[in-house]
KOLBA-440112 format. One line per 3 residues: number of its first residue (from 0); their letters; for each residue x, y, z of N, C-alpha, C. Coordinates in nm, 4 decimals, decimal comma. Layout:
REM residues N
NUM	A	X:Y:Z:X:Y:Z:X:Y:Z ~ ...;
***
This chain:
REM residues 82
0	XXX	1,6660:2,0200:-0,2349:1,7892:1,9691:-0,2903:1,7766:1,8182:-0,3110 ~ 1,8387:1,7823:-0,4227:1,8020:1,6259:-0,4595:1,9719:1,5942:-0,4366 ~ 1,9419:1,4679:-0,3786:2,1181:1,3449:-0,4123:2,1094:1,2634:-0,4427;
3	XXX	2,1557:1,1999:-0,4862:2,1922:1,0722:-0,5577:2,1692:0,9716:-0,4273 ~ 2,1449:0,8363:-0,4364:2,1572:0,7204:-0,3583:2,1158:0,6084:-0,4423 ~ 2,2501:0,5158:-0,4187:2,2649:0,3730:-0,4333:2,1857:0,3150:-0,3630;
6	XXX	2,1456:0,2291:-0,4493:2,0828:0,1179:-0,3469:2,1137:-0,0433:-0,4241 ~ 2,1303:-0,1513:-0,3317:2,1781:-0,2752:-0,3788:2,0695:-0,3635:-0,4097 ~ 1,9961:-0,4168:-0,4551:1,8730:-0,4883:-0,4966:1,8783:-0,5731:-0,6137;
9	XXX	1,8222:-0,6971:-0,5585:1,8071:-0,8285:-0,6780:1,7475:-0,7339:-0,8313 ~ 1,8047:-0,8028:-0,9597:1,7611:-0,7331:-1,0726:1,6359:-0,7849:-1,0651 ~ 1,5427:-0,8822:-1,0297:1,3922:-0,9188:-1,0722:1,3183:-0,8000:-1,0034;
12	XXX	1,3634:-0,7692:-0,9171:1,3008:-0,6555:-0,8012:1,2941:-0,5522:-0,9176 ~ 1,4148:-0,4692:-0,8753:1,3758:-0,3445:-0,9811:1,3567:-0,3456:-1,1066 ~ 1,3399:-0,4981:-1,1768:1,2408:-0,4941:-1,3033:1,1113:-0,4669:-1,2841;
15	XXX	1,0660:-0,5424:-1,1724:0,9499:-0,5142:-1,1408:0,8896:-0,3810:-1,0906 ~ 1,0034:-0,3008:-1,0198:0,9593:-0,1870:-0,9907:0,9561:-0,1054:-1,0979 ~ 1,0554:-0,0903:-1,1737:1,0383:-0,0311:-1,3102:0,9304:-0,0022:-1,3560;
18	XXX	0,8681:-0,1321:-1,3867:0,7272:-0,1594:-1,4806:0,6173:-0,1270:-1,4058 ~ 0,6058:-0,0769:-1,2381:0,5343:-0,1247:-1,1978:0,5313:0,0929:-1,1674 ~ 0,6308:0,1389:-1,1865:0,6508:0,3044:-1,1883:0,6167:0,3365:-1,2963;
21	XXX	0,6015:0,2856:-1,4451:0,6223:0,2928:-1,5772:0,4228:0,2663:-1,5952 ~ 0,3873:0,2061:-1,5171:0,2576:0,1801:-1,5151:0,1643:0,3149:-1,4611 ~ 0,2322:0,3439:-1,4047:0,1680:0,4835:-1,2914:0,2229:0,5825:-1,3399;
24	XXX	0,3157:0,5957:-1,4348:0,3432:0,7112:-1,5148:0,4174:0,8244:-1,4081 ~ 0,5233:0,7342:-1,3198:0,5842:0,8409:-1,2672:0,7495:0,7356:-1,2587 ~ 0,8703:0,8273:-1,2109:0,9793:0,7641:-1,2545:0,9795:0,6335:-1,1145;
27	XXX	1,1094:0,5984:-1,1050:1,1231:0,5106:-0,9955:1,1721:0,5770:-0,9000 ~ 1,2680:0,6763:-0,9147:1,3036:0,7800:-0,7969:1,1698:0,8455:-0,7226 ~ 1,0911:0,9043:-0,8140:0,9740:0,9296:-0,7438:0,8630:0,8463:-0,6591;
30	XXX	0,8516:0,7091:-0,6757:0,7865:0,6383:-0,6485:0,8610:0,5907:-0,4936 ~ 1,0129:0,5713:-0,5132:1,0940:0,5373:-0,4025:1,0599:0,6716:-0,2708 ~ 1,0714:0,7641:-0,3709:1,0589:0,9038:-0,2626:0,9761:0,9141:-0,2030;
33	XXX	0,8326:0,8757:-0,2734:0,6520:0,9056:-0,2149:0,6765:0,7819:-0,1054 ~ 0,7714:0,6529:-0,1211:0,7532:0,5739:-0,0604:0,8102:0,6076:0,1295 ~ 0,9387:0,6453:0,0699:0,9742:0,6923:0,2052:0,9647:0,8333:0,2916;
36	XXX	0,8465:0,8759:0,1527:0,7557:1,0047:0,2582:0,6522:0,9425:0,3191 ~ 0,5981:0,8375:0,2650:0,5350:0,7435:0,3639:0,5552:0,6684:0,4799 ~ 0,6848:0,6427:0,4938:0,6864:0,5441:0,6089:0,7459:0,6734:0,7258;
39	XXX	0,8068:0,7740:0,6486:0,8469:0,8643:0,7345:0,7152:0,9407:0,8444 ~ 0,6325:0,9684:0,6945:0,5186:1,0389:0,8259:0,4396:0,9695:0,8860 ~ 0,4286:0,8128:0,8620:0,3735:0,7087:0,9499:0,3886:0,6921:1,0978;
42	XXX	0,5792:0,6972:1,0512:0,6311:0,7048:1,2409:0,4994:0,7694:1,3201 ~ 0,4794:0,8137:1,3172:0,4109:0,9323:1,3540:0,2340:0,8622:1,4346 ~ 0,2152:0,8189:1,3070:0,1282:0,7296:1,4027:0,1201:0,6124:1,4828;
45	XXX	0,0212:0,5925:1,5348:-0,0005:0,4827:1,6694:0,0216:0,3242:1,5329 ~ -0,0738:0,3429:1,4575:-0,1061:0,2373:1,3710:-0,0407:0,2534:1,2345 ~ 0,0704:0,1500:1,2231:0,1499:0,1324:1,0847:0,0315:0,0997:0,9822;
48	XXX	0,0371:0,1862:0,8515:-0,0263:0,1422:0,7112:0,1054:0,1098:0,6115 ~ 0,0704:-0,0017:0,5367:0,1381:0,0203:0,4127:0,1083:0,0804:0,3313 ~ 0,1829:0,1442:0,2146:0,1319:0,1803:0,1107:0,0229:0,1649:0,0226;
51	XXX	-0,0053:0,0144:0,0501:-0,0815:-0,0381:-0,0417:-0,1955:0,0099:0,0178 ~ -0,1841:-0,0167:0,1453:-0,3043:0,0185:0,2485:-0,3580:0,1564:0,2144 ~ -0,2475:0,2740:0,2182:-0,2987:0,4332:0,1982:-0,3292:0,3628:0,0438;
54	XXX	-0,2681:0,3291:-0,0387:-0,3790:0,3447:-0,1635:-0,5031:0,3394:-0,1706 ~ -0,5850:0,2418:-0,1150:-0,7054:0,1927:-0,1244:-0,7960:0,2123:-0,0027 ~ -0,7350:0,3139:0,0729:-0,8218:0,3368:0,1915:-0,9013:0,4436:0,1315;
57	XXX	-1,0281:0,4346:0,2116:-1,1363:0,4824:0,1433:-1,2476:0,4458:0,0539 ~ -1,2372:0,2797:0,0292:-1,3008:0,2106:-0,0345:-1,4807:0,1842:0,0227 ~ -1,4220:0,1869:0,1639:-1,5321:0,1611:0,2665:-1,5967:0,2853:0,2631;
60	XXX	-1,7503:0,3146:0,3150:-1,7771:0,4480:0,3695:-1,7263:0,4786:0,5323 ~ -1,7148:0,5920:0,5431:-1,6298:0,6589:0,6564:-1,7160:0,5637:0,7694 ~ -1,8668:0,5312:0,7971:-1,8824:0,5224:0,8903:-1,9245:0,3438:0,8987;
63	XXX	-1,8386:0,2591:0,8345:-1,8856:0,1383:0,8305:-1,8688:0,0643:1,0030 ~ -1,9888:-0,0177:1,0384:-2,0172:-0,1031:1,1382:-1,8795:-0,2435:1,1246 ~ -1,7565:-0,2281:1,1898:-1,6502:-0,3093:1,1476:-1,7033:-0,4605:1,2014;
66	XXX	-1,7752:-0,4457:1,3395:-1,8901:-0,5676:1,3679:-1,9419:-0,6701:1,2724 ~ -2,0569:-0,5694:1,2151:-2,1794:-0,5993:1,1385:-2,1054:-0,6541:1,0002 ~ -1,9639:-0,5787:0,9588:-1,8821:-0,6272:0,8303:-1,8662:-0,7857:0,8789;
69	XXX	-1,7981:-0,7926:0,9881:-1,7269:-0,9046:1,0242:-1,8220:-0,9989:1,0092 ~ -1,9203:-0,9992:1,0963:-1,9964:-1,0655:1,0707:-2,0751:-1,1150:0,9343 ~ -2,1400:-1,0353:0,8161:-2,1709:-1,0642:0,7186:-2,0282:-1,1118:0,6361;
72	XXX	-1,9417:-1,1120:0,6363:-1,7949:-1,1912:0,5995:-1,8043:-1,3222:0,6133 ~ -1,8331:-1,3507:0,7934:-1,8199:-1,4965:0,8072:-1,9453:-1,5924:0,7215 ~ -2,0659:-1,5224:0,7840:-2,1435:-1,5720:0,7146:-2,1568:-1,6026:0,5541;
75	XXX	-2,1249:-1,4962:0,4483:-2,0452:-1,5225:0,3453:-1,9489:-1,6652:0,3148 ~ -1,8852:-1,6678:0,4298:-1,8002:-1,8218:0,4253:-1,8178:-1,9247:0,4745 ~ -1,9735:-1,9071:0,6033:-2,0343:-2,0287:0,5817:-2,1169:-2,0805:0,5325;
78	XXX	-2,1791:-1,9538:0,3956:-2,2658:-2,0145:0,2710:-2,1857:-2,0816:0,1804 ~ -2,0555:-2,0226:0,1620:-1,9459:-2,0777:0,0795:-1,9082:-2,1500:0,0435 ~ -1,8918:-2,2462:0,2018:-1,8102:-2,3542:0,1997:-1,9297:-2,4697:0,2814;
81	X	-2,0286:-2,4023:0,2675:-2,1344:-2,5727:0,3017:-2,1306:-2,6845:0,2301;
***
């Protein structure tokens, strides 16, 4: 069953959301909905993700050394900035 809900929000906001649902080719109700099926089944875990976060997780391979990252990072930024 679907209902209706108001919501109060600056107009730059939901211009932006608009365009930004209109981009992904799905409405803004739907995008609002996936959103708060997200934070809903989050509760759930120990460790909060954002959305943005579930988007792009998976970029890494499953079994990356978070160490060995860290480390080649810094180093990265102290070739960088010598």
């Amino acid at each position: 069953m679907s209902t209706k809900l108001t919501l109060r929000l600056d107009d730059k906001l939901i211009n932006n959301a608009k365009k930004a649902a209109r981009s992904r080719g799905v409405s803004l109700s739907k995008m609002v909905g996936d959103y708060f099926n997200t934070i809903s089944s989050q509760q759930k875990k120990e460790i909060q993700e954002s959305p943005v976060l579930s988007e792009i997780s998976g970029i890494l391979p499953p079994r990356t050394d978070v160490k060995k990252l860290i480390k080649s990072y810094k180093r990265h930024l102290e070739e960088k900035y010598r």
